[in-house]
C-alpha positions in Angstrom: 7.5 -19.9 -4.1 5.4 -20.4 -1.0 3.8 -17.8 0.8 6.2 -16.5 3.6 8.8 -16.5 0.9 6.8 -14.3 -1.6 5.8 -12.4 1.5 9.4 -11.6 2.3 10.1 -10.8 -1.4 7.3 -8.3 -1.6 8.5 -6.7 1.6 12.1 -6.2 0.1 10.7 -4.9 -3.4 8.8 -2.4 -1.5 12.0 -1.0 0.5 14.2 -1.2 -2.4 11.4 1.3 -3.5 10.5 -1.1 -6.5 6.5 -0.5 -5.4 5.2 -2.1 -9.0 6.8 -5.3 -7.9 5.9 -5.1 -4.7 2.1 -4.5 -5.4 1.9 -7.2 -8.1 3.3 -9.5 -5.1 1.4 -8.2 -2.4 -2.0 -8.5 -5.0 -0.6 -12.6 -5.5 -0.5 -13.3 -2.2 -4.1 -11.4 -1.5 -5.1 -13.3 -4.4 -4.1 -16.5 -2.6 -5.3 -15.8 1.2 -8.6 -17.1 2.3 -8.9 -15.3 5.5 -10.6 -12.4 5.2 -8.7 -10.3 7.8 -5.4 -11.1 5.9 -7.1 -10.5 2.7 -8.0 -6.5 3.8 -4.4 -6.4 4.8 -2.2 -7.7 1.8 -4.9 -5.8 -0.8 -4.3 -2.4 1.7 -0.5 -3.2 1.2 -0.9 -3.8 -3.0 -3.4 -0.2 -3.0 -0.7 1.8 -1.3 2.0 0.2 -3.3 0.1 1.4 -6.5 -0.5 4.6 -5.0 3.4 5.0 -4.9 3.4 3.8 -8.5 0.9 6.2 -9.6 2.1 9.0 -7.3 5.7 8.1 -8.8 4.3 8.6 -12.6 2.6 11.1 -12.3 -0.8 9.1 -13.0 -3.0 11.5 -10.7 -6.2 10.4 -11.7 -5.0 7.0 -11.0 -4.2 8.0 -7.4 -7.3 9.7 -6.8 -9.4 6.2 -7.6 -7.5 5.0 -5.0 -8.7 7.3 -2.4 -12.1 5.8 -2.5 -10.7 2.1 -1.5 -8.1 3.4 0.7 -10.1 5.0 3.7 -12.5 1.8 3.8 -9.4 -0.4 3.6 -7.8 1.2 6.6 -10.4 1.1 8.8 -9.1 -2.4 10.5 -5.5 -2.2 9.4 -3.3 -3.2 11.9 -0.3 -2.0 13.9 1.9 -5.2 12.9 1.7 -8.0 10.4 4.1 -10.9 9.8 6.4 -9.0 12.5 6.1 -5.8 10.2 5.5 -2.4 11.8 2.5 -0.8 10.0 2.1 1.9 11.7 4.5 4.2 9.3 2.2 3.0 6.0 -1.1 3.9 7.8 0.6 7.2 8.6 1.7 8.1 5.3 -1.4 6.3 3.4 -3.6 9.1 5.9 -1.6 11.8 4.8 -2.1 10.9 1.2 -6.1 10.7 1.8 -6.1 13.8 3.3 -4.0 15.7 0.4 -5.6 13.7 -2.6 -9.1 14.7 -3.0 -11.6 11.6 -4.3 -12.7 13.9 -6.9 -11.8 17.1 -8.5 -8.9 19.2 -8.6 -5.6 17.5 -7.4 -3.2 19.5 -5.9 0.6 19.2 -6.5 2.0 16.6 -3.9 5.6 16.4 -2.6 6.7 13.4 -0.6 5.4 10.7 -2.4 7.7 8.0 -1.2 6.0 5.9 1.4 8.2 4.4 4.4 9.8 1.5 4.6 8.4 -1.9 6.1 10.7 -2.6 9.3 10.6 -5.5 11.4 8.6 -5.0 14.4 
């Protein structure tokens, strides 16, 4: 499967709300990408997609690992990529930093379902 196809699959695993899927294809095509700017985007796309997961489960601690890639992650995430809006995952990925502590006590957290990946 080439890379705009597996792109487009990964983008409808996400909004099916299928996030395992969508990270491990989201982490494939990060795997793939040589440029560095698309890199930080696909791998901030497979970290939020495993933050659903873990979010999802239960897996708390899991969630909290992920808040100390996250912030670093989303410094130069952008508003669009591959004519997807973005701007609804930064929002909720923020909110999620800013409830799940990097360390210690983790509070109960209620809507854990990120948005959807619309067309731009």
């Amino acid at each position: 499967m080439n890379n705009h196809n597996l792109w487009l699959k990964g983008v409808a695993e996400h909004n099916k709300g299928e996030y395992l899927e969508a990270h491990e294809i989201f982490e494939d095509l990060w795997l793939e990408t040589d440029n560095r700017e698309e890199k930080d985007i696909l791998q901030t796309l497979a970290q939020a997609d495993a933050l659903a997961v873990h979010l999802e489960t239960g897996n708390l601690r899991a969630a909290q690992r992920l808040m100390r890639q996250l912030p670093e992650l989303l410094q130069n995430f952008p508003n669009t990529y591959r004519e997807i809006n973005l701007v609804e995952v930064r929002e909720w990925i923020v909110d999620m930093i800013s409830r799940i502590p990097q360390l210690g006590k983790i509070p109960e957290i209620s809507d854990i379902v990120p948005p959807k990946l619309l067309d731009s």
